[in-house]
C-alpha positions as CSV (number, residue, x, y, z in Angstrom):
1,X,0.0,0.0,0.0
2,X,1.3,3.2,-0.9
3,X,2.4,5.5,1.9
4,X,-0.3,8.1,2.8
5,X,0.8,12.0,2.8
6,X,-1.2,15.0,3.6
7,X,-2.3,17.9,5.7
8,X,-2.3,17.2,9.3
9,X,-4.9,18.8,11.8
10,X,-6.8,19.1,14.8
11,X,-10.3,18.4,14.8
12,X,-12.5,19.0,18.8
13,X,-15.5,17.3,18.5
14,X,-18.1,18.2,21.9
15,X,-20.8,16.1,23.1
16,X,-22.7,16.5,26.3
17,X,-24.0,14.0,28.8
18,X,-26.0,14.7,32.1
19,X,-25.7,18.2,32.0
20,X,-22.4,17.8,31.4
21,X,-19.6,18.9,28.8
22,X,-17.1,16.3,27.0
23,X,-14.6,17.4,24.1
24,X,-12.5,15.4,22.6
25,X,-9.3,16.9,20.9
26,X,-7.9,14.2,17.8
27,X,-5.1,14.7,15.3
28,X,-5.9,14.1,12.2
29,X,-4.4,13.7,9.2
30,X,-6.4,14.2,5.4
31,X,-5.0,12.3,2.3
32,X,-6.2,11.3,-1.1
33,X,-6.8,7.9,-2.5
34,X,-8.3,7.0,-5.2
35,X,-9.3,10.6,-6.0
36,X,-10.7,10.5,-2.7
37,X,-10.4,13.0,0.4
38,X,-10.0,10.9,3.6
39,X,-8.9,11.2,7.1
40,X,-6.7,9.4,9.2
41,X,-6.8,9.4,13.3
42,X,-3.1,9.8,14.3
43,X,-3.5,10.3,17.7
44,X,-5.7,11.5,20.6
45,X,-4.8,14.6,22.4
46,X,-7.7,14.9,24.9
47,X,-5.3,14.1,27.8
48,X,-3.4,17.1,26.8
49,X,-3.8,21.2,28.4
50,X,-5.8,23.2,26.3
51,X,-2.6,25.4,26.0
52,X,-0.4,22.6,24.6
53,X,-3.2,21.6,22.5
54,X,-3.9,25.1,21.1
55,X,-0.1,25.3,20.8
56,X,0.0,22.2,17.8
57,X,-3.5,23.4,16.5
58,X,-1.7,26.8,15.7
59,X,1.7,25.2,15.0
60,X,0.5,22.9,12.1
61,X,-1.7,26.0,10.8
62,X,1.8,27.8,10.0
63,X,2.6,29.3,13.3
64,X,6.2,29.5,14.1
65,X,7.0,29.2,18.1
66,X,10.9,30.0,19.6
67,X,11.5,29.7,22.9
68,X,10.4,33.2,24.3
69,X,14.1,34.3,25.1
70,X,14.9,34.3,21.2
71,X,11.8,35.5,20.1
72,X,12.4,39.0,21.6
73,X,14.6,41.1,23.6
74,X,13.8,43.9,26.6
75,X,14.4,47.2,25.9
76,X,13.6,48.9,28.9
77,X,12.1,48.2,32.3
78,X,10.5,49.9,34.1
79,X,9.0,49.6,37.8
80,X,4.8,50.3,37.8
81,X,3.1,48.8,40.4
82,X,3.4,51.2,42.8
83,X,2.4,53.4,40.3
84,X,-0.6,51.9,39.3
85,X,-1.9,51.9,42.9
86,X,-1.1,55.3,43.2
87,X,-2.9,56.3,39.3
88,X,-6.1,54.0,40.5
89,X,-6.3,56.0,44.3
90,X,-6.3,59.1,42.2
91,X,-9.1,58.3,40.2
92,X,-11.2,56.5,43.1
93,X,-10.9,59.8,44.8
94,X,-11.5,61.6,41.9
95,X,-8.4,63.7,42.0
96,X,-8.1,65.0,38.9
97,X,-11.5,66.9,39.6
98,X,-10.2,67.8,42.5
99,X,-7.9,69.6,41.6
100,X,-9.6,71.5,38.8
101,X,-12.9,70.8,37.2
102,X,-11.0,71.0,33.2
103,X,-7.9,69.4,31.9
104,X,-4.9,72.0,31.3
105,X,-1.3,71.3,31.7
106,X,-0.4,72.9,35.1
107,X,-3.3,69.8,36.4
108,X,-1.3,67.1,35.0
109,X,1.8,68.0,36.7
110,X,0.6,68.5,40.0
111,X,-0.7,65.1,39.5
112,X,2.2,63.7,38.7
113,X,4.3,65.8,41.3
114,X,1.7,64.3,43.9
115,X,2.1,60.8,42.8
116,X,6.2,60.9,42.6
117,X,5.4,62.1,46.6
118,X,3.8,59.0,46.9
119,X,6.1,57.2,44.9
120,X,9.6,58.3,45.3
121,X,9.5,62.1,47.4
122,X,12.4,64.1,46.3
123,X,13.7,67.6,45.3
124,X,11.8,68.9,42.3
125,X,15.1,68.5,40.2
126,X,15.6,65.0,41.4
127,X,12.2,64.2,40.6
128,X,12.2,65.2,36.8
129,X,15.4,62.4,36.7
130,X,13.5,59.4,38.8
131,X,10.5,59.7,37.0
132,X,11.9,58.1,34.2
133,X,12.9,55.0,36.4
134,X,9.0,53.6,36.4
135,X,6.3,54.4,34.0
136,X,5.2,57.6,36.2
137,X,6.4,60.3,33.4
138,X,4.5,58.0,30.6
139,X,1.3,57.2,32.6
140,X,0.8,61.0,33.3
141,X,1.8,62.2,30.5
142,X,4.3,64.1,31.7
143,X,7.8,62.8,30.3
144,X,9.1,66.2,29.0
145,X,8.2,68.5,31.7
146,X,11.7,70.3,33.1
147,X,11.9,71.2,36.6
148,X,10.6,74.9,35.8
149,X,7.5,73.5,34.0
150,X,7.2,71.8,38.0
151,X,8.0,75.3,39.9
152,X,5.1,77.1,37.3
153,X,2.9,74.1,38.2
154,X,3.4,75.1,42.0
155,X,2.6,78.4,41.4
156,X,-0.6,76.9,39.7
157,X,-1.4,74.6,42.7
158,X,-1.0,77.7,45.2
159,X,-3.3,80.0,43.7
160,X,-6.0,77.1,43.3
161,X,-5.4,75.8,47.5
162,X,-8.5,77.4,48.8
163,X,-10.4,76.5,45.9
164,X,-9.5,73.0,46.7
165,X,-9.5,72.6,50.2
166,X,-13.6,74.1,49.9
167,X,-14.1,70.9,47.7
168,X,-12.1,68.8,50.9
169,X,-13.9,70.5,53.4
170,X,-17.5,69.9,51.7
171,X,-16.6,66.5,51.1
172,X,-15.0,65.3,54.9
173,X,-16.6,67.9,57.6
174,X,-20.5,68.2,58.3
175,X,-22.0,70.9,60.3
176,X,-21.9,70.2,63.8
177,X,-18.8,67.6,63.8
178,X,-15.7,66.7,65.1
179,X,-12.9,68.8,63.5
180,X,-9.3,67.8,64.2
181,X,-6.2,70.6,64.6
182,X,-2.6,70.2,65.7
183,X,0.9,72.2,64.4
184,X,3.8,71.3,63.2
185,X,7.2,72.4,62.1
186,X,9.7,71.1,59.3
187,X,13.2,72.9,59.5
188,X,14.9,75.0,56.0
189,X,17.8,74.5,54.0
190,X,18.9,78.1,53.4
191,X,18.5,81.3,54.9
192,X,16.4,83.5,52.6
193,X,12.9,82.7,52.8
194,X,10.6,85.3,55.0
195,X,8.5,82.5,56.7
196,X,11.6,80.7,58.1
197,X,12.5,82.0,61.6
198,X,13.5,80.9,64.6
199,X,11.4,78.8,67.1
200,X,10.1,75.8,68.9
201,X,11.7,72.8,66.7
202,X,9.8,69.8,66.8
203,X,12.2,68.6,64.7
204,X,15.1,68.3,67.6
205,X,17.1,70.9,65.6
206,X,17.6,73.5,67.9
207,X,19.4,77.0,66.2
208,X,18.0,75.9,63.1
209,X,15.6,77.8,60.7
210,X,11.9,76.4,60.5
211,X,8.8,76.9,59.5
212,X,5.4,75.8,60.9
213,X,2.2,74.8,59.4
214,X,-1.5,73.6,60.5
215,X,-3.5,70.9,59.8
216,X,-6.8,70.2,59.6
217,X,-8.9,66.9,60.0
218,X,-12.0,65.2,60.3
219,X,-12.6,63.1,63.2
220,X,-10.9,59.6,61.3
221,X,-7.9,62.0,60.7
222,X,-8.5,62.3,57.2
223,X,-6.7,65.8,56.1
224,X,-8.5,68.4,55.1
225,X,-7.0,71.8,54.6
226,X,-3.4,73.3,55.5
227,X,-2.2,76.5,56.9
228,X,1.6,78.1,56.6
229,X,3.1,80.1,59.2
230,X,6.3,81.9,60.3
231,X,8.4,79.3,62.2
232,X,8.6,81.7,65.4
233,X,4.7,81.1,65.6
234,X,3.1,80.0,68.3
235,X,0.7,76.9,68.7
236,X,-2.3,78.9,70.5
237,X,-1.9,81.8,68.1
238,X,-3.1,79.7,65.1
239,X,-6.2,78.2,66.9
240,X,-9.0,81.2,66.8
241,X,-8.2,81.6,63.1
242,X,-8.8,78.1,61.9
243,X,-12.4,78.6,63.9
244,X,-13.1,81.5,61.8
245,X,-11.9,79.6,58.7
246,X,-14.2,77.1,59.1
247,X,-16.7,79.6,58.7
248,X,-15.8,81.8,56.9
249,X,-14.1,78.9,54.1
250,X,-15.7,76.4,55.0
251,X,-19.2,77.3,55.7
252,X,-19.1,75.0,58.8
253,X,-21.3,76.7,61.7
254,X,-21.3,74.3,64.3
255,X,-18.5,72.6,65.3
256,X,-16.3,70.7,67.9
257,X,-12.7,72.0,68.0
258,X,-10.0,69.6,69.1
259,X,-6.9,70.5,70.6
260,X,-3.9,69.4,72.4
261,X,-3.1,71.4,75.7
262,X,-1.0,74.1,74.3
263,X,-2.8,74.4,71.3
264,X,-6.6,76.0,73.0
265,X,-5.4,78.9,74.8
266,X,-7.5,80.4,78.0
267,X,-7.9,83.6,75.7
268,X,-9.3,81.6,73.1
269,X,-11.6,79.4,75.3
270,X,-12.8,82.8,76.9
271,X,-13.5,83.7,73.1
272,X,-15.4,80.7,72.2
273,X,-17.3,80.8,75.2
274,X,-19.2,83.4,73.6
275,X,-20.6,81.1,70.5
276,X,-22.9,79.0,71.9
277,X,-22.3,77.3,68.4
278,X,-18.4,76.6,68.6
279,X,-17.7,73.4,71.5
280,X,-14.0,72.1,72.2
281,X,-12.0,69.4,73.6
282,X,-8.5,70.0,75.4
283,X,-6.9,68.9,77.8
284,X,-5.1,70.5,81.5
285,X,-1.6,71.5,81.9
286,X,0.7,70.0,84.7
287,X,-0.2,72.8,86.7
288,X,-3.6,73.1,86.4
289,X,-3.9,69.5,87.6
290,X,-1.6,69.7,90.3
291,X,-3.7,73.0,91.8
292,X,-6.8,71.1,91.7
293,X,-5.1,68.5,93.8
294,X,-4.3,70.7,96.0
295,X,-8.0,72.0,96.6
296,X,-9.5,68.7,96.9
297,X,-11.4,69.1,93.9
298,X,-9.4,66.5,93.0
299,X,-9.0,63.5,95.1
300,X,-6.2,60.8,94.3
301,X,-8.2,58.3,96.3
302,X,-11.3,57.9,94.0
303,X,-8.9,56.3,91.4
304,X,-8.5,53.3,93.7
305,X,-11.7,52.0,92.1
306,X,-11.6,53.5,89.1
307,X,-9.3,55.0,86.0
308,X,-11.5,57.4,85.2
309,X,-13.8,60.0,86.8
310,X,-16.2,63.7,85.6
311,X,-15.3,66.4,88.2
312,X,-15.9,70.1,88.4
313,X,-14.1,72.8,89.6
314,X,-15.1,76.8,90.5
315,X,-11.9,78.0,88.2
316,X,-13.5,76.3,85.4
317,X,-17.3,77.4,85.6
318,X,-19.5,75.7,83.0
319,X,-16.9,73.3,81.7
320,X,-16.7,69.5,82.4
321,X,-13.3,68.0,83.6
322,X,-12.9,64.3,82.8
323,X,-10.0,63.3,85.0
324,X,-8.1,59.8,83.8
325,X,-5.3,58.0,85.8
326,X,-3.3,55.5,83.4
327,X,-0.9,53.3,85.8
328,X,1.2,51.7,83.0
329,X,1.7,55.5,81.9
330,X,2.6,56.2,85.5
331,X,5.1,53.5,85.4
332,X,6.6,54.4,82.5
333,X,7.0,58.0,83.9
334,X,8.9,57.0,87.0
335,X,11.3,54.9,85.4
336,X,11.5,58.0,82.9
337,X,12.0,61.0,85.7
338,X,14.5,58.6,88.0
339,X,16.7,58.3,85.0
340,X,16.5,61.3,84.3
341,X,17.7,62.0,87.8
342,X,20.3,59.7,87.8
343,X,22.0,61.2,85.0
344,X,21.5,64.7,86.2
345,X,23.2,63.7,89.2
346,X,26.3,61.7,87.8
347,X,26.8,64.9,85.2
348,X,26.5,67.3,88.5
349,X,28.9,65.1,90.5
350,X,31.5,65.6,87.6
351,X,31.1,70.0,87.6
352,X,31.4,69.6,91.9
353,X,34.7,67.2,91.2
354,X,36.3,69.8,88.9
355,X,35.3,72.6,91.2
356,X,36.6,70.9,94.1
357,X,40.0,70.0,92.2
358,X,39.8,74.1,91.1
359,X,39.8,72.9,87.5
360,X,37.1,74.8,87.5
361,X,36.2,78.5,89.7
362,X,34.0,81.6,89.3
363,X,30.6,81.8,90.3
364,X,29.6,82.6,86.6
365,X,31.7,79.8,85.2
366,X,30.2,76.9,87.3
367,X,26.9,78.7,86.9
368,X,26.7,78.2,83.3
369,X,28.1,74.2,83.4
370,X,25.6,73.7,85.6
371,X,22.9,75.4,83.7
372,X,23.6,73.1,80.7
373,X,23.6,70.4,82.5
374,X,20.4,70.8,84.1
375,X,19.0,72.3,81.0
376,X,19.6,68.6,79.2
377,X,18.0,66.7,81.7
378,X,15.0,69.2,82.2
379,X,14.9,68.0,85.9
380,X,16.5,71.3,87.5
381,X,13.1,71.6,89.7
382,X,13.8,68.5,91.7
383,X,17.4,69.6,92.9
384,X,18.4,72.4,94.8
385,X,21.9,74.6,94.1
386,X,24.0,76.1,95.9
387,X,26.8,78.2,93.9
388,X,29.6,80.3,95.5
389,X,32.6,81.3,93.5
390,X,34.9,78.0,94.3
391,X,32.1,75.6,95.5
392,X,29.4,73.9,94.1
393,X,26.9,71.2,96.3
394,X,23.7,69.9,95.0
395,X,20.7,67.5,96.8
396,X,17.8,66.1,95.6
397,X,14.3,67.8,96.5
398,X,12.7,64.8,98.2
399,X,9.2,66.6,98.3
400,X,9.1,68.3,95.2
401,X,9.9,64.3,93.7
402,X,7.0,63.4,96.0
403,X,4.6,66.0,94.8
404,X,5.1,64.8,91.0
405,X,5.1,61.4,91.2
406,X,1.7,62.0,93.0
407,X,0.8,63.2,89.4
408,X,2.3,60.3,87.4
409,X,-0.3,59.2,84.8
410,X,-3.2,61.4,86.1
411,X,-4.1,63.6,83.1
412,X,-7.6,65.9,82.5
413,X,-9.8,66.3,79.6
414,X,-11.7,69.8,79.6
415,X,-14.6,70.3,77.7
416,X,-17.2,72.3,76.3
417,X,-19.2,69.9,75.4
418,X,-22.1,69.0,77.2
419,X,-22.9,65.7,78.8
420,X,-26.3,64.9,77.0
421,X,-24.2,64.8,73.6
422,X,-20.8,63.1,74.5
423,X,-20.2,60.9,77.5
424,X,-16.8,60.9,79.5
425,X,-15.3,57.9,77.9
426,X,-16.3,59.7,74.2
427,X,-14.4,62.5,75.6
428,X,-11.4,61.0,76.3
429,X,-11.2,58.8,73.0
430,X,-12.0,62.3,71.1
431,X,-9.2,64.2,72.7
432,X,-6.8,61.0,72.1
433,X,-7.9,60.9,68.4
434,X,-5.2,63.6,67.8
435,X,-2.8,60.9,67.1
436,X,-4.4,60.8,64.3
437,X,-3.1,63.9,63.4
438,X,0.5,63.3,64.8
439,X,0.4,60.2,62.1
440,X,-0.4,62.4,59.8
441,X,2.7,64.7,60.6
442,X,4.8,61.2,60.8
443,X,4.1,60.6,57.8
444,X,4.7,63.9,56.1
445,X,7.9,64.5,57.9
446,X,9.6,61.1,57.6
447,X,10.0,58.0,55.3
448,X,6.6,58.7,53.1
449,X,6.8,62.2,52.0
450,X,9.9,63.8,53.1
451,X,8.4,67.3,52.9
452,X,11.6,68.4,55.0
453,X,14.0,69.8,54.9
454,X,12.9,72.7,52.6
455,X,14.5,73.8,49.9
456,X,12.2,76.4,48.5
457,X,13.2,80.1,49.2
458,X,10.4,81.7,48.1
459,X,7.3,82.1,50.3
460,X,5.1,81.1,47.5
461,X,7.0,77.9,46.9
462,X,6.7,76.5,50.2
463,X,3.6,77.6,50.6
464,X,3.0,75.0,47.7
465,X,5.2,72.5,48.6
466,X,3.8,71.8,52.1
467,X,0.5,71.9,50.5
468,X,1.6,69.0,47.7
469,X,2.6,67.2,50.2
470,X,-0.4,67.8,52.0
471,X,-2.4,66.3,49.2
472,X,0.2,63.4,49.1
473,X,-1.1,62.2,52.3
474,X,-4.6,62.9,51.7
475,X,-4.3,59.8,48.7
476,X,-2.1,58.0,50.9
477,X,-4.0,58.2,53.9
478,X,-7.1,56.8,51.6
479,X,-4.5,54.0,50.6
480,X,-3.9,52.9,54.1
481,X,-6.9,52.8,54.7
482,X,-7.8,50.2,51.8
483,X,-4.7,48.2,52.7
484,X,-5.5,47.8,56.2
485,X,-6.0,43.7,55.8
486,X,-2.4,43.8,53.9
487,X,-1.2,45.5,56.4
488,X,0.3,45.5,60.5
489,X,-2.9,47.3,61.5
490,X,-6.0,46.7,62.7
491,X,-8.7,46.0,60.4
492,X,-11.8,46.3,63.1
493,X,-11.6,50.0,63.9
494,X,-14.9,49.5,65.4
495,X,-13.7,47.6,68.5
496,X,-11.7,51.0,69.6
497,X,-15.0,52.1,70.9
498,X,-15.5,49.1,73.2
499,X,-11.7,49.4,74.9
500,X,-11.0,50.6,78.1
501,X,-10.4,54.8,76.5
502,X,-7.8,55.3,79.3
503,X,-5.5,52.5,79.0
504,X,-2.6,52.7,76.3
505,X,-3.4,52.0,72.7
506,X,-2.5,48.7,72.1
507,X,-3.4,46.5,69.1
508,X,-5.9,44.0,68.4
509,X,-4.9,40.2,69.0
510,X,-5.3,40.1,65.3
511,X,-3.1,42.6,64.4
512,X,-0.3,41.4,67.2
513,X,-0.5,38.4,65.1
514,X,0.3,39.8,62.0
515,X,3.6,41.6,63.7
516,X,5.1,38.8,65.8
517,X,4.4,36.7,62.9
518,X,5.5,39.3,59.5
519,X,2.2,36.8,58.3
520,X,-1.1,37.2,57.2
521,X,-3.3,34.4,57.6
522,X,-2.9,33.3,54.1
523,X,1.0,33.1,54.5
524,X,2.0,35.7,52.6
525,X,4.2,38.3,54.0
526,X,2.7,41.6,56.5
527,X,3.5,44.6,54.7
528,X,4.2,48.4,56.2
529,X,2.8,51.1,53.6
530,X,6.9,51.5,52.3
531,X,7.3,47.5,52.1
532,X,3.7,47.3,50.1
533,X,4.7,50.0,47.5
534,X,7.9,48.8,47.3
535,X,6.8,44.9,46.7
536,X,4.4,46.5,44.1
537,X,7.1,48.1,42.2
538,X,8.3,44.6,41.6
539,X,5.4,45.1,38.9
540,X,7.4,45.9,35.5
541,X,6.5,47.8,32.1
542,X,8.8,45.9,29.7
543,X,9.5,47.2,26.3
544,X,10.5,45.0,24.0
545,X,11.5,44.4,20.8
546,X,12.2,41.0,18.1
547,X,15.8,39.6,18.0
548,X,15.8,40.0,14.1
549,X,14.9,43.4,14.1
550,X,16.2,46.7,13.3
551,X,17.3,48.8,16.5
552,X,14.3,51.1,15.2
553,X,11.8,47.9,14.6
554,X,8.5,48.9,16.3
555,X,8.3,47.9,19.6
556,X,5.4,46.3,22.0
557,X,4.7,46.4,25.8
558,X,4.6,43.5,28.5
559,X,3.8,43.9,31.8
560,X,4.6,41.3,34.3
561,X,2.6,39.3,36.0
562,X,1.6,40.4,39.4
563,X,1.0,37.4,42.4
564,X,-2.0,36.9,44.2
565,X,-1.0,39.2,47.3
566,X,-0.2,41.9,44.2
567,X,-3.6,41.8,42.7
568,X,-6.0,41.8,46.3
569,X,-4.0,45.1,46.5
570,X,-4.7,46.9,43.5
571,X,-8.3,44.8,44.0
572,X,-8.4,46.7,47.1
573,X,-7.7,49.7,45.9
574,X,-10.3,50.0,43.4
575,X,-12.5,49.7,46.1
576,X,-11.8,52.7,48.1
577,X,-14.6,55.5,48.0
578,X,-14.4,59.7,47.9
């Protein structure tokens, strides 16, 4: 018999059975004999993956397959997870709308200035070179911009801030809320800028040139709007005005102002006092507590029984006083103050040694080395001093020890707010919510957005930069949210209103879990917001191009493939809500 030749194939032939599916895949092969077409089973490939079978389907139709490292070569690469996230928060939160209600060139930088914050914070010049490092610059659109085209984009974002932060307010705060306020301070590089002076560094770097700015929240600690001011400002100075903003701006009437203890001034208290509209939150300096001790308003006793207690007191008339006792804060604060002590005392015995060996005399002299020392330690009150030109003798203050450690984790919330609408515990977990706000300067200061130190000379400039990065956190802080589950946090923020408000923060069991652990339940790895971004950058944009072309062949895009941890984050992320 003559050997058969012809076309081989694949032919699938489906049946179904029960409610049921069957294909079967056979190779086939067609000849002719005896003028004849015929076929010829070669082989059955039903055992075989669809892919392998769709492989030799396409194979003997005239495909050619290489193995994929011949068939092309990368171009480029280019991380774009983490910018993906960052693109899909944008748009979840609307930000582009945000920002301005029509497209225009200025928009599409600040976008992309926000999203390199995000992604990579840097110096404006620094940023124009990373972008090009992930597919930022191509995804907004924004691959030729030079760093003046970001400085007039600044300018752009400046004049539009109050504009924006209208849309914020109307979207976060509602008439009669909670409205979050601390300050802040980030230090300059430079010398020339009229809002950098002199002050209070919360920064630790004394001598150094700073400036200060506000911030604004709802009750969650979601930011809302951003003030700038000289960095000699002080905290209670910036209070009132933010009240009238929220007027004014805002078109908030009612309201509940929270503030730490430096931030709500007696003057301003004495001022609000007056709106029957305008309630606060605060809390009692050292003092203030201590002299309510001492008139029995206050009795140490009653905290025997329990941690927390709703007082009165004739120097505060028609205010509530929430007073709280915390003894692992109280603890902690006596290990704190006797080391403190300690190393007072060990410095102080070194100036008496050198006075005594008359390395050192003069009244003046040994005054000032004992002022720095004391100064460090910022324990001076417990000792007392005695200075003559060639000696120097120091004791501790047994009482005046005493009489603080009586005070060790005691700490009063003072309100405006009247019972009927918030209850002592509420009062307490209110005032405490400003760590929300302290994250939010955390974030800005640190690893996330680096807003400091300043470069920026001109007022206008970082004015704008604070702001940017202001907006920055606002996306982030949406992110963090969504990526709670992913993340070392807890994901029942509920159960915060069921824990003991006095006692330290601490986290859920759940949460502790994921920490001790670095596991989720699945097994894959417990992120922090920098690990997350920086596992989603593992994302590529590869551009490649075919072996056998030309250098200037047309090119095509591949982007890897992301794992299962990967994709419930961007999942997540698509889920988050204005």
């Amino acid at each position: 018999m003559a050997s058969r030749t012809g076309t081989a194939h694949v032919v699938t032939t489906t049946r179904k059975y029960k409610d049921q599916v069957y294909r079967t895949h056979l190779l086939r092969r067609s000849y002719r004999e005896d003028g004849k077409v015929k076929n010829e089973t070669l082989g059955n490939l039903s055992h075989l993956p669809d892919s392998v079978i769709d492989l030799i389907r396409r194979s003997l139709q005239g495909e050619t397959f290489v193995p994929t490292g011949e068939a092309f070569e990368i171009a480029s690469s280019r991380a774009h997870g983490h910018v993906q996230a960052v693109s899909l928060a944008m748009q979840r939160l609307g930000f582009a709308s945000l920002l301005a209600a029509k497209p225009c060139r200025e928009r599409e930088l600040v976008l992309a200035m926000v999203a390199s914050r995000i992604v990579s914070p840097a110096t404006k010049l620094a940023t124009t070179r990373l972008w090009h490092t992930s597919t930022l610059a191509e995804d907004f659109g924004v691959s030729d911009a030079s760093e003046d085209d970001l400085y007039a984009a600044m300018d752009w974002l400046l004049a539009a801030q109050d504009r924006i932060q209208k849309k914020l307010a109307a979207r976060h705060l509602k008439d009669d809320g909670l409205v979050l306020y601390d300050l802040s301070s980030s230090y300059f590089e430079g010398s020339h800028c009229p809002l950098a002076k002199l002050g209070y560094s919360r920064d630790g770097k004394r001598g150094t040139l700073q400036v200060n700015y506000g911030l604004l929240t709802d009750d969650r600690g979601c930011p809302v709007a951003l003030s700038v001011y000289e960095g000699n400002t002080s905290d209670s100075k910036t209070f009132l005005p933010q009240v009238k903003r929220m007027r004014e701006e805002f078109g908030i009437q009612r309201m509940v102002m929270v503030g730490d203890r430096g931030m709500i001034s007696q003057k301003a208290i004495d001022e609000m006092s007056e709106d029957a509209d305008v309630a606060w939150i605060t809390a009692l300096r050292s003092a203030a507590i201590r002299s309510l001790v001492e008139q029995k308003h206050l009795q140490l006793g009653l905290f025997d029984e329990h941690n927390l207690l709703e007082l009165s007191s004739p120097d505060f008339p028609g205010e509530r006083l929430v007073a709280c006792r915390n003894p692992e804060l109280a603890k902690l604060r006596v290990h704190t103050r006797d080391d403190l002590l300690l190393a007072t005392e060990q410095s102080l015995q070194k100036i008496k040694a050198r006075v005594e060996a008359a390395k050192l005399v003069g009244k003046d002299k040994i005054g000032v080395s004992v002022g720095k020392c004391v100064n460090r330690y910022k324990v001076a009150k417990h000792f007392e001093l005695v200075i003559t030109e060639d000696t120097f003798t120091f004791t501790r203050i047994a009482q005046s020890i005493a009489a603080e450690a009586a005070l060790d984790g005691l700490y009063v919330i003072r309100t405006s707010v009247k019972a009927q609408r918030m209850d002592a515990p509420t009062c307490v977990r209110t005032y405490k919510s400003l760590a929300q706000v302290e994250r939010a300067f955390r974030s800005l200061k640190t690893t996330d957005l680096k807003v400091r130190p300043i470069h920026h000379h001109l007022e206008g400039r970082v004015r704008a930069h604070i702001f940017l990065c202001m907006l920055a956190y606002y996306v982030e802080w949406h992110m963090r949210e969504a990526w709670r589950e992913l993340m070392f946090a807890d994901c029942d923020q509920q159960a915060k209103l069921t824990r003991d408000p006095v006692a330290p923060a601490k986290r859920s069991q759940a949460a502790m879990k994921k920490v001790t652990s670095l596991l989720l339940e699945d097994g894959t790895a417990a992120h922090s917001f920098q690990s997350l971004m920086q596992d989603l950058s593992s994302i590529t944009r590869n551009t490649c191009r075919t072996n056998n072309g030309a250098k200037d062949a047309p090119t095509f895009q591949i982007t890897t493939t992301p794992t299962a941890q990967q994709k419930r984050a961007i999942q997540l992320i698509d889920q988050i809500k204005p």
